[in-house]
PDB file of N, CA, C and O in Angstrom:
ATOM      1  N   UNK A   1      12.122  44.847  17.079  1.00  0.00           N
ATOM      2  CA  UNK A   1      12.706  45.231  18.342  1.00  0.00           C
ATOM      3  C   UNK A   1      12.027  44.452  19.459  1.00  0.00           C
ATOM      4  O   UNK A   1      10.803  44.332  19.530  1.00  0.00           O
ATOM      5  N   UNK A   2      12.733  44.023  20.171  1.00  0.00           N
ATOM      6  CA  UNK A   2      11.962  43.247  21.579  1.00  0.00           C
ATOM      7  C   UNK A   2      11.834  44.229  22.800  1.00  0.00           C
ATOM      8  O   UNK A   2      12.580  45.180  23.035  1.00  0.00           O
ATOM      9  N   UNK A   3      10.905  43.879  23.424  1.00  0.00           N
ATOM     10  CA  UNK A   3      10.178  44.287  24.339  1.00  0.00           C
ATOM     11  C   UNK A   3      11.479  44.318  25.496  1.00  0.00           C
ATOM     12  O   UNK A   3      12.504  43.814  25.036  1.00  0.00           O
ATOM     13  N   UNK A   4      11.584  44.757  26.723  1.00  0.00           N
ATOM     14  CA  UNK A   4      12.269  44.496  27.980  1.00  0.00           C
ATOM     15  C   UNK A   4      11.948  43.388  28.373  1.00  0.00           C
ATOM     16  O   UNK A   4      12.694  42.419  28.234  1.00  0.00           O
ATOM     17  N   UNK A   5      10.676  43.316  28.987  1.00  0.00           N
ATOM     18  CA  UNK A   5      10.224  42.429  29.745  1.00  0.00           C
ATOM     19  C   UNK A   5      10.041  40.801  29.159  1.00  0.00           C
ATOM     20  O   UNK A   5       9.806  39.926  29.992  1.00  0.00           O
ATOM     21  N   UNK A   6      10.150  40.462  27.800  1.00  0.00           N
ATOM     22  CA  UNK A   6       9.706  39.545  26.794  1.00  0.00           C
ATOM     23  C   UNK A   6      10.507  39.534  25.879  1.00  0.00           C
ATOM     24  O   UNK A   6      11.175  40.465  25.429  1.00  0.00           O
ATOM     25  N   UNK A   7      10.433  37.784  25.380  1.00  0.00           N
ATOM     26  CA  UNK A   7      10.954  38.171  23.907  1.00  0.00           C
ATOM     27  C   UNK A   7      10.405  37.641  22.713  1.00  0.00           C
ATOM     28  O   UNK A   7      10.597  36.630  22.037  1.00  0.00           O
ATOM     29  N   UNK A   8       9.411  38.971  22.641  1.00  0.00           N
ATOM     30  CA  UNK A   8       8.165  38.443  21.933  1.00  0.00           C
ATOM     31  C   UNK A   8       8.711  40.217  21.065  1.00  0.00           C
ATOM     32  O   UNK A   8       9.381  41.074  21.641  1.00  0.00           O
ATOM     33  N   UNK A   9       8.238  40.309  19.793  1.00  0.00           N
ATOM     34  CA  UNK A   9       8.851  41.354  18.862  1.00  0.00           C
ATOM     35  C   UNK A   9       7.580  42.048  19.380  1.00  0.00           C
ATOM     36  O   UNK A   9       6.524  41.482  19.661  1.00  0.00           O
ATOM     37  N   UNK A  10       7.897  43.608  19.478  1.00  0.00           N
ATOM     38  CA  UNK A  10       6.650  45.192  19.273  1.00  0.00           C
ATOM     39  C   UNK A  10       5.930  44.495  17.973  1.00  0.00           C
ATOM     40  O   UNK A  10       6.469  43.696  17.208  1.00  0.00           O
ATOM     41  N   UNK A  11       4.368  45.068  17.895  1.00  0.00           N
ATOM     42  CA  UNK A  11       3.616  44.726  17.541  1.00  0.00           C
ATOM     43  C   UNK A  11       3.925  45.826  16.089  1.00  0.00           C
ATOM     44  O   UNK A  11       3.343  45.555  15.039  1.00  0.00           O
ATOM     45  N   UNK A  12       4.765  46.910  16.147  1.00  0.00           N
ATOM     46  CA  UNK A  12       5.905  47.339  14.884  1.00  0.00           C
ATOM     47  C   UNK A  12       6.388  46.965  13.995  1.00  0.00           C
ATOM     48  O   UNK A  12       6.246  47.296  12.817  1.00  0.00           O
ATOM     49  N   UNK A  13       7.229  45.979  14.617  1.00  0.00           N
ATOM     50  CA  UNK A  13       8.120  45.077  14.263  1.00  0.00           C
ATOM     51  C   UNK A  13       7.912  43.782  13.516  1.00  0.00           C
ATOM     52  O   UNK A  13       8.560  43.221  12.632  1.00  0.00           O
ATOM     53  N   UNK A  14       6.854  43.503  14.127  1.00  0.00           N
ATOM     54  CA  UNK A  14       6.428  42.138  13.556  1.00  0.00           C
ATOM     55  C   UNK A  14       4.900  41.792  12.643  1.00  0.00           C
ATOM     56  O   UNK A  14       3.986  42.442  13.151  1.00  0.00           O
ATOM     57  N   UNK A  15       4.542  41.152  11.740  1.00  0.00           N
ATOM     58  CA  UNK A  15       3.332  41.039  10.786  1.00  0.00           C
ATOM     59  C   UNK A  15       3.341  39.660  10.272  1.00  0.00           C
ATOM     60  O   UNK A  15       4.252  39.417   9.481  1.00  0.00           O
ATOM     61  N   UNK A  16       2.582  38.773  10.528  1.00  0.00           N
ATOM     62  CA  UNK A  16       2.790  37.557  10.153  1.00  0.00           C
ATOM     63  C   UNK A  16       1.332  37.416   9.627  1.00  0.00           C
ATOM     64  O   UNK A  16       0.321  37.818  10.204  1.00  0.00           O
ATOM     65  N   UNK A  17       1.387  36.927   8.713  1.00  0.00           N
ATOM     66  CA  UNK A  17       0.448  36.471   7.346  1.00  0.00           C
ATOM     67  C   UNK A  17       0.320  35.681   6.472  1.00  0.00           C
ATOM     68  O   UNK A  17       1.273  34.905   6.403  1.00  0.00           O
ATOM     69  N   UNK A  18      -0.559  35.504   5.653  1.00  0.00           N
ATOM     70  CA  UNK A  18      -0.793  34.469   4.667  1.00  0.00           C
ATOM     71  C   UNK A  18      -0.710  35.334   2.980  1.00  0.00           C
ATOM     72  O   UNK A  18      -1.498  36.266   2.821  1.00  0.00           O
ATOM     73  N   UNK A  19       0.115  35.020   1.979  1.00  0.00           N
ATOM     74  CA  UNK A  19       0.297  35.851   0.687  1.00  0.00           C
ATOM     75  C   UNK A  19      -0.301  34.953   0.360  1.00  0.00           C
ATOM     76  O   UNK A  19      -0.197  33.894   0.979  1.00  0.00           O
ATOM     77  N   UNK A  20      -1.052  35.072  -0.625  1.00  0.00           N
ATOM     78  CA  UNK A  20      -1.367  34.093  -1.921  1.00  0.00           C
ATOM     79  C   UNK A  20      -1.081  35.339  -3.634  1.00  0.00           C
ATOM     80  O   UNK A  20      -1.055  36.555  -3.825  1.00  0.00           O
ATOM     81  N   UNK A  21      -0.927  34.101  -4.482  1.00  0.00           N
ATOM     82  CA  UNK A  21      -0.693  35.214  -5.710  1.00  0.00           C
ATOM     83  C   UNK A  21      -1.193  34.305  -6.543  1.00  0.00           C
ATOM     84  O   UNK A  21      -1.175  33.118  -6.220  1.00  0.00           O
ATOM     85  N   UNK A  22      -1.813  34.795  -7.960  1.00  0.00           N
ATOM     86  CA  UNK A  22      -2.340  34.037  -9.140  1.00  0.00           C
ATOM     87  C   UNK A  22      -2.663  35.092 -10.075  1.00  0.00           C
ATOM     88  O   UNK A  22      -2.674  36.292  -9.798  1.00  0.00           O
ATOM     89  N   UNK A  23      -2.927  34.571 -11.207  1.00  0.00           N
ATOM     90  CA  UNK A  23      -3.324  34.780 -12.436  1.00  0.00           C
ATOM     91  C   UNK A  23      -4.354  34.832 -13.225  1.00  0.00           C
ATOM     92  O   UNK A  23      -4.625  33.780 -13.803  1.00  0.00           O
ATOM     93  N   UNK A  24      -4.885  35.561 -13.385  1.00  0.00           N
ATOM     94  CA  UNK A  24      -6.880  34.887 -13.948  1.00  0.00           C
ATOM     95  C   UNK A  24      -6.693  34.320 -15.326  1.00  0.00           C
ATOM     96  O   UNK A  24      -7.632  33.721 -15.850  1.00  0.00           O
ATOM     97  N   UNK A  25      -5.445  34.479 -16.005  1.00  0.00           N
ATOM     98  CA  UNK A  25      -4.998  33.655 -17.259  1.00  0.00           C
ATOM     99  C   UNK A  25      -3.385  33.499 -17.695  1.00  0.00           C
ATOM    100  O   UNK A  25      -2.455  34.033 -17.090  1.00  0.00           O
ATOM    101  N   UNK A  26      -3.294  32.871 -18.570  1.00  0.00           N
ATOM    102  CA  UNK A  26      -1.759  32.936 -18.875  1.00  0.00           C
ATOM    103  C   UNK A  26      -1.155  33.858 -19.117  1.00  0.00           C
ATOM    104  O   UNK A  26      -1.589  34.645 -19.959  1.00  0.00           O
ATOM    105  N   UNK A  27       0.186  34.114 -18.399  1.00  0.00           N
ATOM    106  CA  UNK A  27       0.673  35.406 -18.823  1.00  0.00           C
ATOM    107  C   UNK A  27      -0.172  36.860 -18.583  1.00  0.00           C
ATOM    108  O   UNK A  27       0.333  37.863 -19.088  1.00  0.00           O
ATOM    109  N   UNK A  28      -1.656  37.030 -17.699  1.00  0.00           N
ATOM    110  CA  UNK A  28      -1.811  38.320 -17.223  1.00  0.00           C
ATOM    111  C   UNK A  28      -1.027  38.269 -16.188  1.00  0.00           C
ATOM    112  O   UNK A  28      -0.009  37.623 -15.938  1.00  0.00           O
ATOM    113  N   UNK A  29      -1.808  39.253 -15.466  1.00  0.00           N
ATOM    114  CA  UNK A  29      -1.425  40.252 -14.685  1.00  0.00           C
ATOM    115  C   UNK A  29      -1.499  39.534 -12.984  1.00  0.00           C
ATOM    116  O   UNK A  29      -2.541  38.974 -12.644  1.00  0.00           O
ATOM    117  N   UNK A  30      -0.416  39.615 -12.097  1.00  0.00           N
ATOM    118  CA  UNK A  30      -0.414  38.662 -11.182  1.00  0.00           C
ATOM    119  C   UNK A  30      -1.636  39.607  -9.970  1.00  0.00           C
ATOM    120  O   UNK A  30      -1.897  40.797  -9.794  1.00  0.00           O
ATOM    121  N   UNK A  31      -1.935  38.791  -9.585  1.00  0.00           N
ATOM    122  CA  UNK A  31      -3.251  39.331  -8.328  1.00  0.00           C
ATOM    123  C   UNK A  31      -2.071  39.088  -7.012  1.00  0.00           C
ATOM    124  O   UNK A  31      -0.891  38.751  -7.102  1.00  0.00           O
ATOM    125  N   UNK A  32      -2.986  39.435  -5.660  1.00  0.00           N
ATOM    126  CA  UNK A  32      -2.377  38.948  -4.709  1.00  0.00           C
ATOM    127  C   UNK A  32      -3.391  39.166  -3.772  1.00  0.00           C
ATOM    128  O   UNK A  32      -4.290  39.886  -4.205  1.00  0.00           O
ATOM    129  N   UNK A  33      -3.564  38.675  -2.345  1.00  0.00           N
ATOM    130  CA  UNK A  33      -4.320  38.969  -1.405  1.00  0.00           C
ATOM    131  C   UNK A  33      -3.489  38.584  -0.440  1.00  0.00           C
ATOM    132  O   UNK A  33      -2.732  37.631  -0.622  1.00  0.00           O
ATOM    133  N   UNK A  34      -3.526  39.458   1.027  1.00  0.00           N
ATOM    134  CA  UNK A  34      -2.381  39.182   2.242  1.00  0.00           C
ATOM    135  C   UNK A  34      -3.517  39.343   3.036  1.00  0.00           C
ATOM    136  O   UNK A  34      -4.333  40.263   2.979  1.00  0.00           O
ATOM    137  N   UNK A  35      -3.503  37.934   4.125  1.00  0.00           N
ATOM    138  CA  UNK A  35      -4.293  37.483   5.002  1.00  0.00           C
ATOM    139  C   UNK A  35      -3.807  37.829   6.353  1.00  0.00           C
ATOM    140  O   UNK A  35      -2.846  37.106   6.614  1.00  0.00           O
ATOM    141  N   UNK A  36      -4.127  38.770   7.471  1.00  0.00           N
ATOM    142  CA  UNK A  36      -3.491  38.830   8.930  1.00  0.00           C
ATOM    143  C   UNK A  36      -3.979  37.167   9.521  1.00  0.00           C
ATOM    144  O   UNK A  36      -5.046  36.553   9.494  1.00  0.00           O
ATOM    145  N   UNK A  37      -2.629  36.857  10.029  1.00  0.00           N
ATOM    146  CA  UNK A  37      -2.787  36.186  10.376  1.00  0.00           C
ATOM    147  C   UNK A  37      -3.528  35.910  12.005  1.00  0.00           C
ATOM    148  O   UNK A  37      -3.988  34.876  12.488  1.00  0.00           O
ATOM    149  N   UNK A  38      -3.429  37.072  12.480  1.00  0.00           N
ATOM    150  CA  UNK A  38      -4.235  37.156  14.120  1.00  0.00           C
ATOM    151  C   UNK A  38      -5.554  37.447  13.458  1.00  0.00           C
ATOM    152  O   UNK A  38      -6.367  36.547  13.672  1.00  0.00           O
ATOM    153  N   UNK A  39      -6.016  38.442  12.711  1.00  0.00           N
ATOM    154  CA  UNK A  39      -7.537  39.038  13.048  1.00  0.00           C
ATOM    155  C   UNK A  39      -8.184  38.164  12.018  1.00  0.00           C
ATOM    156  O   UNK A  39      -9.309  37.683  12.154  1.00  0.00           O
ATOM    157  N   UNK A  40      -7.338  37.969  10.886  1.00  0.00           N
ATOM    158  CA  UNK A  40      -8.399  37.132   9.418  1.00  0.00           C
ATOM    159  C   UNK A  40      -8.398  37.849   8.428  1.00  0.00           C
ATOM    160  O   UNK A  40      -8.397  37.370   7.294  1.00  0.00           O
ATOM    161  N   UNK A  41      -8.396  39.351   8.710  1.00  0.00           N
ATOM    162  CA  UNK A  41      -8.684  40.444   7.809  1.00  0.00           C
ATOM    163  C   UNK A  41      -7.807  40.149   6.698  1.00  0.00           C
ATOM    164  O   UNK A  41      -6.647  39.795   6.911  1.00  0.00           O
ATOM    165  N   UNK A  42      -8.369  40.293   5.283  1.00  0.00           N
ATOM    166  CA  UNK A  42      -7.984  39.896   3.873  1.00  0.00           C
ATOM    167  C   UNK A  42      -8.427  41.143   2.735  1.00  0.00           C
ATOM    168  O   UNK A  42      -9.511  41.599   2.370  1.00  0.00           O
ATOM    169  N   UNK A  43      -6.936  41.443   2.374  1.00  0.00           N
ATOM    170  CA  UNK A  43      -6.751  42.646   1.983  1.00  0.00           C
ATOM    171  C   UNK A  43      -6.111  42.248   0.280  1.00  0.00           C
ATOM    172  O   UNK A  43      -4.986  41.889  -0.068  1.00  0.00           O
ATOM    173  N   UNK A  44      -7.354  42.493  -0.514  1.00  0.00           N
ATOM    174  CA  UNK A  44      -6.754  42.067  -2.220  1.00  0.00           C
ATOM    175  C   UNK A  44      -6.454  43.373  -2.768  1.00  0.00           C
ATOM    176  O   UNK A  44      -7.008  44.456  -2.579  1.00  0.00           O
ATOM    177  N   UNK A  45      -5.223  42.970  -3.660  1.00  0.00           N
ATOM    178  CA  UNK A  45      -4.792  44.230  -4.714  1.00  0.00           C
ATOM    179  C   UNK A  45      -4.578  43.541  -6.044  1.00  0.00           C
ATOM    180  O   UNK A  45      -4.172  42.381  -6.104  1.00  0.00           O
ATOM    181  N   UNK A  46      -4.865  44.296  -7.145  1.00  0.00           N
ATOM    182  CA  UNK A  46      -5.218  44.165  -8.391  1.00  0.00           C
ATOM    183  C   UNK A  46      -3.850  43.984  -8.881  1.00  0.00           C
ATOM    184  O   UNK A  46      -3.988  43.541 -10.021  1.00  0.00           O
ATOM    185  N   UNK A  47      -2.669  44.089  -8.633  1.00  0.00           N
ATOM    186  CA  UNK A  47      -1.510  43.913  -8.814  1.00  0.00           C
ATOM    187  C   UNK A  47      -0.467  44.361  -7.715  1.00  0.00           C
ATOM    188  O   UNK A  47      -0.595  45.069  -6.717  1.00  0.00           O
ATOM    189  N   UNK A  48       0.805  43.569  -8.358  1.00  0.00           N
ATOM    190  CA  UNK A  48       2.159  43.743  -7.769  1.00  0.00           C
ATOM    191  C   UNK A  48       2.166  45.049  -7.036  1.00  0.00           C
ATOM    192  O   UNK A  48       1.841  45.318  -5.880  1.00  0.00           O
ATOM    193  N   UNK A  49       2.778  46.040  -8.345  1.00  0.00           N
ATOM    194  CA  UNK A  49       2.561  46.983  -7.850  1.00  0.00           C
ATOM    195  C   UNK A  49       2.220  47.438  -6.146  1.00  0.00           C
ATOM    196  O   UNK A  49       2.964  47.638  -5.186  1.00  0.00           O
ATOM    197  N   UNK A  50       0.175  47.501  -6.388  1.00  0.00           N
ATOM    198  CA  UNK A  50      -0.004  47.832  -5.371  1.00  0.00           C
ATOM    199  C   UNK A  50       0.655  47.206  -3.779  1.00  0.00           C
ATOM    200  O   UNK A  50       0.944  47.832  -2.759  1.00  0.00           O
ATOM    201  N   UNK A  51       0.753  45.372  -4.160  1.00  0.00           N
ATOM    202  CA  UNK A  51       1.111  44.690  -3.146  1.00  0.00           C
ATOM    203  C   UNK A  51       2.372  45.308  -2.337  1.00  0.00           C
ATOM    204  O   UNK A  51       2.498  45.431  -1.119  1.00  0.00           O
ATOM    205  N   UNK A  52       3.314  45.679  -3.429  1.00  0.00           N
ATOM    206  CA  UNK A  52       4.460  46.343  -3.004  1.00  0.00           C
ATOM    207  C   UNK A  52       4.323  47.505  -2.115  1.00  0.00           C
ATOM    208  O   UNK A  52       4.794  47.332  -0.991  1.00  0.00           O
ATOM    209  N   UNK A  53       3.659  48.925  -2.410  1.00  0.00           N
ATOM    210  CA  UNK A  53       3.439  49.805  -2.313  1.00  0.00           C
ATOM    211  C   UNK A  53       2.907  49.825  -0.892  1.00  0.00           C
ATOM    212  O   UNK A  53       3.249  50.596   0.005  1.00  0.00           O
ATOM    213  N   UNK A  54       1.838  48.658  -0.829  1.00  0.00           N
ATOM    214  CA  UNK A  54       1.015  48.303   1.076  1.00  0.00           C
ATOM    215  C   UNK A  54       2.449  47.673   1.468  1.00  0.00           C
ATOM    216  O   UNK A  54       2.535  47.949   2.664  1.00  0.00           O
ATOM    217  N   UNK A  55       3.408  47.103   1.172  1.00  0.00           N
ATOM    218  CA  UNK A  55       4.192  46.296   2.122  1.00  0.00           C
ATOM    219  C   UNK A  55       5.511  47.315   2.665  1.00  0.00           C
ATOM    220  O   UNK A  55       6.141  47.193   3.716  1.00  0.00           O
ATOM    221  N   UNK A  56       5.651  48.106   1.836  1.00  0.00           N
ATOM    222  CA  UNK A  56       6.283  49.655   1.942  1.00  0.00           C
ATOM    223  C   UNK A  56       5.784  50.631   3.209  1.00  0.00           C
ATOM    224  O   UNK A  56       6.411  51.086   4.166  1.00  0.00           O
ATOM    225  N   UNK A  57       4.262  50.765   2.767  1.00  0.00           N
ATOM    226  CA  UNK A  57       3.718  51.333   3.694  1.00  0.00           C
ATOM    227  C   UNK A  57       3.680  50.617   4.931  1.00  0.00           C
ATOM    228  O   UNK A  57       3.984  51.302   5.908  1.00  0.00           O
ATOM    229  N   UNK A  58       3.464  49.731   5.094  1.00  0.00           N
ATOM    230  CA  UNK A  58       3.212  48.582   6.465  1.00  0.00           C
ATOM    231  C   UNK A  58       4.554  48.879   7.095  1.00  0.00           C
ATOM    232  O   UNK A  58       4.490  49.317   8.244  1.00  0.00           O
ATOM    233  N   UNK A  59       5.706  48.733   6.590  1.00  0.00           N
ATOM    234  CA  UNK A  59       6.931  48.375   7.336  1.00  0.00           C
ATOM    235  C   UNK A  59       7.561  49.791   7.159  1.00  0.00           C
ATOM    236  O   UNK A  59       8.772  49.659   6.983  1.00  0.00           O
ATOM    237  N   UNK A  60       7.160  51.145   7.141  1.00  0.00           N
ATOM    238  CA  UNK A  60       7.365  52.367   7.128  1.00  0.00           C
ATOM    239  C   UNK A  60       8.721  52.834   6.621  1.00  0.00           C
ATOM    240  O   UNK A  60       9.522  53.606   7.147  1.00  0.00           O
ATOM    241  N   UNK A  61       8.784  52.117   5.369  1.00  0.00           N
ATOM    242  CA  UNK A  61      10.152  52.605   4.548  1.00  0.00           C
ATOM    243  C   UNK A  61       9.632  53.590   3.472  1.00  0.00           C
ATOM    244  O   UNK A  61      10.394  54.277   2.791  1.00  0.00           O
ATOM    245  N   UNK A  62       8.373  53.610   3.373  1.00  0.00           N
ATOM    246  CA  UNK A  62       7.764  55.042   2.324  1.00  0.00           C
ATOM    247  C   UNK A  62       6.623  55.554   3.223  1.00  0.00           C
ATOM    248  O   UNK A  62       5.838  54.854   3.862  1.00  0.00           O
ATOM    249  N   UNK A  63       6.679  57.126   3.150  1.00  0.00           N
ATOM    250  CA  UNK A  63       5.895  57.900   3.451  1.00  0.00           C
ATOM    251  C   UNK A  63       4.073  57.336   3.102  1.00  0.00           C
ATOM    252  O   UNK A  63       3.858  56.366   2.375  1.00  0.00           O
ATOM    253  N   UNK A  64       3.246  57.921   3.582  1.00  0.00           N
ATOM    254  CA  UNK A  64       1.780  56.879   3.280  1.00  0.00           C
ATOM    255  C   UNK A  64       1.147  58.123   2.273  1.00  0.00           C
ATOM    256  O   UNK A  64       0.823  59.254   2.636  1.00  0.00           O
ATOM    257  N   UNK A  65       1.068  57.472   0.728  1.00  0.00           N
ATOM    258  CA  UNK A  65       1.142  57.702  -0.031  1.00  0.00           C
ATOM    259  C   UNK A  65      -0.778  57.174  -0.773  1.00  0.00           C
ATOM    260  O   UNK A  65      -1.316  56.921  -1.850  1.00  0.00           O
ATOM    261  N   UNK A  66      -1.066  57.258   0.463  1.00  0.00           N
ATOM    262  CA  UNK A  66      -2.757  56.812   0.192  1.00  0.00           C
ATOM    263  C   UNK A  66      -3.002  55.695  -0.630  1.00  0.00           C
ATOM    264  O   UNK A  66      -4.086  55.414  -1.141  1.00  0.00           O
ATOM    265  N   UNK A  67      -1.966  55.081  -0.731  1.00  0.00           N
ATOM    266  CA  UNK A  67      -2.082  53.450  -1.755  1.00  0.00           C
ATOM    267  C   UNK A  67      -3.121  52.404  -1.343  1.00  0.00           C
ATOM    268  O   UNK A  67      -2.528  51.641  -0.581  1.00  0.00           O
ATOM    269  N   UNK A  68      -4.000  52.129  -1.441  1.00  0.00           N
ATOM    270  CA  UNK A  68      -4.789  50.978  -0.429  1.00  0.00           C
ATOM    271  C   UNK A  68      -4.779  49.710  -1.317  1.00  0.00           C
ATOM    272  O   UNK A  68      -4.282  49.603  -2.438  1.00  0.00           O
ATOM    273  N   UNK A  69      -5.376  48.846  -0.649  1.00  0.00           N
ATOM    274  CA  UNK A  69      -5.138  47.862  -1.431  1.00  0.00           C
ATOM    275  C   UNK A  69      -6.937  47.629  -2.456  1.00  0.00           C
ATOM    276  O   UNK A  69      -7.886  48.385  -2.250  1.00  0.00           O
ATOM    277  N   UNK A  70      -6.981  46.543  -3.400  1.00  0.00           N
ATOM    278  CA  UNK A  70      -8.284  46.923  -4.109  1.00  0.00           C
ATOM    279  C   UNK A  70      -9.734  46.966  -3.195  1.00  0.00           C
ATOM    280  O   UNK A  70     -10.633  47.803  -3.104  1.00  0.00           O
ATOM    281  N   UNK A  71      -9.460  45.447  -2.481  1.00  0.00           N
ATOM    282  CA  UNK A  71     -10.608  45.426  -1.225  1.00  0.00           C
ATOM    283  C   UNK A  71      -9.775  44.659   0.021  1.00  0.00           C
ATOM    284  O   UNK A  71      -8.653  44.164   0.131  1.00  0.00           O
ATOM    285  N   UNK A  72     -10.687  44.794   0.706  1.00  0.00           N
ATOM    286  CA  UNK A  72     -10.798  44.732   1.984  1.00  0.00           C
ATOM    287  C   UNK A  72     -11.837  43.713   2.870  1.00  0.00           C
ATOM    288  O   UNK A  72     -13.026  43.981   3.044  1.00  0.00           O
ATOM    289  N   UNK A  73     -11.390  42.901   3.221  1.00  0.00           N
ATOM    290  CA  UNK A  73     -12.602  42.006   3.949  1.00  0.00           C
ATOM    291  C   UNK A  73     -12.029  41.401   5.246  1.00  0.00           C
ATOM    292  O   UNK A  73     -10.830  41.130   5.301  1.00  0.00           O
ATOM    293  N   UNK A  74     -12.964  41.152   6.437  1.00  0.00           N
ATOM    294  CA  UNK A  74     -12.783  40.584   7.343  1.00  0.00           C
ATOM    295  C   UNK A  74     -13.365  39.567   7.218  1.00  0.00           C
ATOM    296  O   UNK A  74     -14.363  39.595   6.499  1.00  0.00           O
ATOM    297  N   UNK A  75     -13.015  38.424   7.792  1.00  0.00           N
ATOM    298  CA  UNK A  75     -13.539  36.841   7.346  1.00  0.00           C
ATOM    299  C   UNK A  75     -13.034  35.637   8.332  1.00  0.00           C
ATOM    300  O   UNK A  75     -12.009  36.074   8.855  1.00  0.00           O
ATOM    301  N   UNK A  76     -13.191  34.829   8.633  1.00  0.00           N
ATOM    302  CA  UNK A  76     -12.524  33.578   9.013  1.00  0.00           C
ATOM    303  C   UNK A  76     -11.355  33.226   8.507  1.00  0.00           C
ATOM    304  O   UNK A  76     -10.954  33.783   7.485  1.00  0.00           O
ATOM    305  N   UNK A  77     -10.736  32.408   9.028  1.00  0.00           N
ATOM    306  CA  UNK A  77      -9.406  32.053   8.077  1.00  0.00           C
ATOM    307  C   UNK A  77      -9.547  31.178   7.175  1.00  0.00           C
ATOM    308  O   UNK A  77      -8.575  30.910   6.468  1.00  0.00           O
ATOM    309  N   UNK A  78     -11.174  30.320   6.919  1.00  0.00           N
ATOM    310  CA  UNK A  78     -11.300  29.466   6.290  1.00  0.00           C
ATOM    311  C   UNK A  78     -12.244  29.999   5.187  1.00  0.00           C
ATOM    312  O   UNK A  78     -12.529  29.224   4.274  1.00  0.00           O
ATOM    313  N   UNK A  79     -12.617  30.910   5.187  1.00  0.00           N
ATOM    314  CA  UNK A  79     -13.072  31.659   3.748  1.00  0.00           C
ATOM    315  C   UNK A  79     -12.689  31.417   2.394  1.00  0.00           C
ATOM    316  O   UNK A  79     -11.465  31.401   2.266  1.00  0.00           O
ATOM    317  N   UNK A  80     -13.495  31.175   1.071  1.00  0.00           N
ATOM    318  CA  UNK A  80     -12.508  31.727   0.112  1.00  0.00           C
ATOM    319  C   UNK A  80     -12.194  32.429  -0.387  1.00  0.00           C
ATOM    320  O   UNK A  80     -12.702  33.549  -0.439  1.00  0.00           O
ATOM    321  N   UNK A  81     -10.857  31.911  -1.173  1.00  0.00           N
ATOM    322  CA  UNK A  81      -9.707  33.707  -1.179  1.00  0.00           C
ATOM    323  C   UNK A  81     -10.562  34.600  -2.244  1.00  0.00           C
ATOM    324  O   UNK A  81     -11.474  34.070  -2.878  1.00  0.00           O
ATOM    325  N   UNK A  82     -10.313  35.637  -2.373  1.00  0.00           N
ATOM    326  CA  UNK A  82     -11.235  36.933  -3.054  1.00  0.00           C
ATOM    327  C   UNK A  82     -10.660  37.038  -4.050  1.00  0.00           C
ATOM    328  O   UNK A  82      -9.457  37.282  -4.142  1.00  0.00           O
ATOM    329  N   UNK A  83     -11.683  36.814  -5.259  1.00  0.00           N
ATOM    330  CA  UNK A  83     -11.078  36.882  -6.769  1.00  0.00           C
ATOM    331  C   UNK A  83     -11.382  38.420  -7.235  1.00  0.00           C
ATOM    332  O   UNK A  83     -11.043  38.806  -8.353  1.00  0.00           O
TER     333      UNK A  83
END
């Protein structure tokens, strides 16, 4: 939704980030970590699943269902990604 005054999206509305996804071997289980792209903050989950479940919760199409993601870190944007 845009603002009146601007047309810049509610801070609601909008989430812009960095996904990354991988594998620690063939055929497991896919990882993921979602990077904010304003603060840095880098948020890993042990699977799909959970990734789904935070992106649900984020954009308030499911009730908050205490899902978190595995960890949590604040960092630079030039960090590396969290295995």
């Amino acid at each position: 939704m845009q603002t009146p005054d601007s047309n810049q999206p509610s801070a609601a509305d909008y989430h812009a980030g960095l996904l990354r996804l991988w594998r620690d071997q063939h055929g497991g289980v896919w990882r993921a970590s979602l990077q904010d792209a304003e603060s840095g903050e880098r948020l890993g989950f042990a699977d799909l699943e959970r990734l789904f479940a935070y992106l649900r919760q984020l954009t308030s199409e499911a009730p908050n269902t205490g899902v978190s993601p595995t960890t949590t870190e604040r960092s630079p944007a030039n960090q590396s990604e969290i295995s």
